[in-house]
DRENDO-1510 file (C-alpha; in Angstrom, 1 decimal, always signed):
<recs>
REC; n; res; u; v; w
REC; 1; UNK; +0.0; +0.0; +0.0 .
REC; 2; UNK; +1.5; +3.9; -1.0 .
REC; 3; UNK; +1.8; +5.9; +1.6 .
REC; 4; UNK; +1.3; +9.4; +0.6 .
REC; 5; UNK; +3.2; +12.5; +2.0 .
REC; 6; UNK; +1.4; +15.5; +2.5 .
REC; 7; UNK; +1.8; +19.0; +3.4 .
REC; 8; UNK; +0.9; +20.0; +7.1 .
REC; 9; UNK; +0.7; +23.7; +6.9 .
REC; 10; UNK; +1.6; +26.2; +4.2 .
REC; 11; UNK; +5.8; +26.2; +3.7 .
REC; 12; UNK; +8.6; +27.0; +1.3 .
REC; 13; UNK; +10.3; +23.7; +0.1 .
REC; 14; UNK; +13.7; +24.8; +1.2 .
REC; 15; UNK; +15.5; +21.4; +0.1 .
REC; 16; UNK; +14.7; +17.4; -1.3 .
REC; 17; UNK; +16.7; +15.1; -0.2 .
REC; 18; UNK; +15.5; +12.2; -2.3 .
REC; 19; UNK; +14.8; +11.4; -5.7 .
REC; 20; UNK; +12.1; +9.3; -7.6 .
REC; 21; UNK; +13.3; +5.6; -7.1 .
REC; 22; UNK; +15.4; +5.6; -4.3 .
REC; 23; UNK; +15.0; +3.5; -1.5 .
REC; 24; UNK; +13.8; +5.3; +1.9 .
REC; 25; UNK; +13.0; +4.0; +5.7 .
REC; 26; UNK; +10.8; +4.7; +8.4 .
REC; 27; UNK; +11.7; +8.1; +9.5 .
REC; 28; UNK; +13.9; +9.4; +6.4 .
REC; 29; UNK; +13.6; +12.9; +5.9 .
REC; 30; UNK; +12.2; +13.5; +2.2 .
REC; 31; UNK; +12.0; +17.1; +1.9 .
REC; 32; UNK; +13.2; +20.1; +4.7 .
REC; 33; UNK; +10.5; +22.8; +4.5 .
REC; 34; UNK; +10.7; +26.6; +6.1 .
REC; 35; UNK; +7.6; +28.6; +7.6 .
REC; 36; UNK; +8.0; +31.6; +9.8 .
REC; 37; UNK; +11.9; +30.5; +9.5 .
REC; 38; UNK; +11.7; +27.5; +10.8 .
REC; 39; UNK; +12.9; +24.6; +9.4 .
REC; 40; UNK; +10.7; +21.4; +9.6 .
REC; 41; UNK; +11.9; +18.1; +8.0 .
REC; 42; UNK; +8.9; +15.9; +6.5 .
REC; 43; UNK; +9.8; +12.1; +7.4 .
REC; 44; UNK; +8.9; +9.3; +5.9 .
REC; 45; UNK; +6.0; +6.8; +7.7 .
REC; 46; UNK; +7.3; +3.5; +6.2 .
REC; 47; UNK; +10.2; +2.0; +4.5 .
REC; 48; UNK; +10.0; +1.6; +0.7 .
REC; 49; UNK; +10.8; +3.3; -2.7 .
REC; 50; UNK; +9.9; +6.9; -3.6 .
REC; 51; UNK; +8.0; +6.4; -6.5 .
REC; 52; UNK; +6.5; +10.2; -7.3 .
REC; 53; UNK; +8.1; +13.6; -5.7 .
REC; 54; UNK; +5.4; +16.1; -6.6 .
REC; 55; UNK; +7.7; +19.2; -4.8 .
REC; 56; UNK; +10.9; +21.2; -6.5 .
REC; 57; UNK; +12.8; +23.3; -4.3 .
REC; 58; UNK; +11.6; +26.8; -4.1 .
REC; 59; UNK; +8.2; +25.4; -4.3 .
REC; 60; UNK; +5.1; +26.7; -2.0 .
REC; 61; UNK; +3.3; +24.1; -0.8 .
REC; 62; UNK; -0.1; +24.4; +0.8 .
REC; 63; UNK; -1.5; +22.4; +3.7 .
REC; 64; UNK; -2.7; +19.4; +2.3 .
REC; 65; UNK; -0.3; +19.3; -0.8 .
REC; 66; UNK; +1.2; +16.2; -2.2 .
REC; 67; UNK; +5.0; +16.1; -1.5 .
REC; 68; UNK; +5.9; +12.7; -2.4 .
REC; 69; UNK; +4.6; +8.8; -3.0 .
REC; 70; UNK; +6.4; +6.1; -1.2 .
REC; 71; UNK; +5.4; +2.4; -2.3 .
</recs>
């Protein structure tokens, strides 16, 4: 079953740190966002294989947005 990242508030994608197809586990950080200058990582749920990164860095995400797919 995908697990599906997902914004939880409005945030600049400040870096990714993974790419379609690579391998991630439980707790990998797949993107770092900043809001009100504050860096918050977005961690993976379950180990897998990215299979869709919807983000770009310099991206504005808002809450609810995809960020990535992890199968």
């Amino acid at each position: 079953m995908a697990e599906e990242i997902r914004a939880e508030m409005v945030a600049n994608v400040m870096t990714v740190s993974v790419a379609e197809g690579d391998p991630v586990a439980d707790g990998d950080s797949v993107v770092m966002l900043e809001s009100m200058k504050m860096e918050i990582p977005v961690l993976t749920e379950r180990s897998g294989t990215v299979r869709t990164m919807a983000v770009r860095p310099g991206d504005v995400v808002q809450e609810g947005d995809l960020i990535a797919i992890v199968e």
